[in-house]
C-alpha positions in Angstrom: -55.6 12.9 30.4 -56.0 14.4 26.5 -52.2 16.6 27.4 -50.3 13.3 28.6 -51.2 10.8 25.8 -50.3 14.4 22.9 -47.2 14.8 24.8 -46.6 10.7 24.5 -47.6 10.2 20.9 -45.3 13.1 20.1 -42.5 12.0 22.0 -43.0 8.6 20.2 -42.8 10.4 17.1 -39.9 11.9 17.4 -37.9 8.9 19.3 -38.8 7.0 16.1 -37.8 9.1 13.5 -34.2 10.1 15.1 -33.8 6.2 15.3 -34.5 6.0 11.6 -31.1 6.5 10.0 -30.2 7.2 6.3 -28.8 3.6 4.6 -28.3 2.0 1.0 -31.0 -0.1 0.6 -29.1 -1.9 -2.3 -26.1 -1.6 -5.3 -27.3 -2.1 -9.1 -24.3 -3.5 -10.8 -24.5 -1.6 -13.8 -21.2 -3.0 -15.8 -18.1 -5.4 -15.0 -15.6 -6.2 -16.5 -12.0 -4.9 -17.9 -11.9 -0.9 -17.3 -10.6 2.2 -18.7 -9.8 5.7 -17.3 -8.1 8.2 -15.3 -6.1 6.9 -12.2 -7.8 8.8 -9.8 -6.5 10.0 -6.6 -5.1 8.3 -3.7 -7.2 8.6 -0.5 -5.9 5.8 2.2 -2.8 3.6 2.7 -3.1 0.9 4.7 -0.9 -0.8 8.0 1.2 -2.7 4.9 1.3 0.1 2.6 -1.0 -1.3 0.3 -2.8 2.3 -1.4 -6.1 2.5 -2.5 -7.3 4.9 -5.4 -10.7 6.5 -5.7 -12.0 7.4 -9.4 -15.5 8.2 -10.1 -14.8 8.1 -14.0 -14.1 5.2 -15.7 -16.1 2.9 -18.4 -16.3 -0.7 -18.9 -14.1 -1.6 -21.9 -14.8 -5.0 -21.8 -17.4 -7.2 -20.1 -15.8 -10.2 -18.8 -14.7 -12.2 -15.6 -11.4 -13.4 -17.2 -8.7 -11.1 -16.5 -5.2 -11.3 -17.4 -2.7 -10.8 -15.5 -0.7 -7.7 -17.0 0.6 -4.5 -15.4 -1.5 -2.0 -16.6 -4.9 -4.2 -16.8 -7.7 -2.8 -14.4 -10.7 -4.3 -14.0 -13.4 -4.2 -11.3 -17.2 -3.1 -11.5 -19.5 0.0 -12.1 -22.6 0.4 -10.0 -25.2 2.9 -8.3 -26.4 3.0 -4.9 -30.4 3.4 -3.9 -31.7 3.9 -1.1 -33.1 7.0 1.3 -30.2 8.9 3.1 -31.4 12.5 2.2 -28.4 12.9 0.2 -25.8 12.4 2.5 -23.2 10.1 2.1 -23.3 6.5 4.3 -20.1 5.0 4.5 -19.7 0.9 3.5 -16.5 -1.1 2.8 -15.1 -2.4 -0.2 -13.6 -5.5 0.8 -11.4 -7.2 -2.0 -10.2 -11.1 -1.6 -7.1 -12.2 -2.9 -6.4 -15.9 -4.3 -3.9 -17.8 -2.1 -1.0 -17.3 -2.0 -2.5 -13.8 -1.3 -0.1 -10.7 -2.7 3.1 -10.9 -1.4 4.4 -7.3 -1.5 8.3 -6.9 -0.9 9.2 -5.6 2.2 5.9 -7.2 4.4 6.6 -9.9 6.3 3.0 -11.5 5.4 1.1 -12.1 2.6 -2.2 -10.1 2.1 -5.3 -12.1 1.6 -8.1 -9.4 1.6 -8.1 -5.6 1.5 -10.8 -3.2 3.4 -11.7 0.5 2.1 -14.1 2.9 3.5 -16.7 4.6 0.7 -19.3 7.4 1.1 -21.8 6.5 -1.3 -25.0 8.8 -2.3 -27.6 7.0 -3.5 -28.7 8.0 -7.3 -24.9 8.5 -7.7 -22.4 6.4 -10.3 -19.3 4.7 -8.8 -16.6 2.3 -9.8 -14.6 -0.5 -7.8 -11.8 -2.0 -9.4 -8.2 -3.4 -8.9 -5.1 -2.2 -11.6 -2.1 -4.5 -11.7 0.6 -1.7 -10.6 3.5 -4.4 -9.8 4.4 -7.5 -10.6 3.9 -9.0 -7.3 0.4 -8.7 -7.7 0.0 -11.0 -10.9 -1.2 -13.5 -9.1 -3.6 -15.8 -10.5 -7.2 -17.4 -8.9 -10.3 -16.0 -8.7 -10.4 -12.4 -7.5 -13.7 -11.0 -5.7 -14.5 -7.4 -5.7 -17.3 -6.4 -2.7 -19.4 -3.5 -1.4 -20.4 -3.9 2.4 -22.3 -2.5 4.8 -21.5 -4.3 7.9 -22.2 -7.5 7.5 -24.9 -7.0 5.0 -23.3 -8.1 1.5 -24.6 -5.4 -1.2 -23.0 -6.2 -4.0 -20.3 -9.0 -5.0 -18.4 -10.0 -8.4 -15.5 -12.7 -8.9 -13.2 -12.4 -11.6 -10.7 -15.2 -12.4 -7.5 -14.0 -13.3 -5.3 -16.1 -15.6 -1.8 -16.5 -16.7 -1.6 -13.9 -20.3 -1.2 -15.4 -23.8 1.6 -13.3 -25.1 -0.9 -11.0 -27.0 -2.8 -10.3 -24.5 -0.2 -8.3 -22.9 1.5 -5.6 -25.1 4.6 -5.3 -23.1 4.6 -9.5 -22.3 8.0 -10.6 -24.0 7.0 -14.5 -22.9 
């Protein structure tokens, strides 16, 4: 009777701990706001062409939620991941929401009213989400929201309102 009830508790065991799997427990937002950096490098393209660029440099320049809306400006947040994934990456979404009327790039047939993004993260590990104005299709004004997902679980979420420039808050702005 002593073999069956070993061999069950260790079966048990081991059931349980394969079905544990590594996940981000949670995001610290560490800094928001207006950023500065390198570019970083493209790593997707999606159905409309929109491209998303991944950077893991970058510093807040200027903590706000008002954003204008120049070519140039970039602004999103910096955060860390915790959580026990034995330093492997788990991959979440960053989702970003556009105001209506959503971005209207030229050549697509529909606007675009949210964005979705794939992200390995590493707990204990620095990254950055943000948005850069790149065209002037994409100066749209309204409240902006930046998000980290995984699945349905919200992790971390900021809005930004962006707002129609005054004329020196734009160094190329000739309104």
């Amino acid at each position: 009777m002593r073999y069956p009830l070993v061999l069950l508790t260790f079966c048990l065991a081991a059931w349980s701990a394969s079905s544990q799997s590594a996940s981000i427990d949670g995001i610290i937002v560490t800094a928001y706001g207006i950023v500065s950096g390198p570019a970083g490098t493209r790593d997707g393209v999606d159905s409309n062409g929109f491209e998303h660029w991944s950077a893991h440099s970058g510093k807040v320049v200027e903590a706000t939620t008002r954003i204008p809306a120049c070519i140039g400006v970039r602004f999103g947040i910096m955060y860390s991941a915790f959580g026990e994934t034995g330093g492997k990456p788990v991959t979440v979404e960053e989702v970003y929401k556009y105001p209506r009327p959503g971005l209207r790039k030229p050549g697509v047939p529909s606007p675009k009213y949210e964005g979705y993004f794939p992200r390995g993260l590493v707990p204990g590990t620095g990254y950055g989400v943000w948005y850069e104005f790149d065209h002037a299709w994409e100066l749209v004004p309204g409240d902006w929201i930046l998000e980290i997902r995984d699945g349905k679980r919200l992790l971390a979420s900021k809005t930004f309102t962006v707002v129609v420039p005054k004329k020196a808050e734009c160094p190329g702005l000739s309104v």
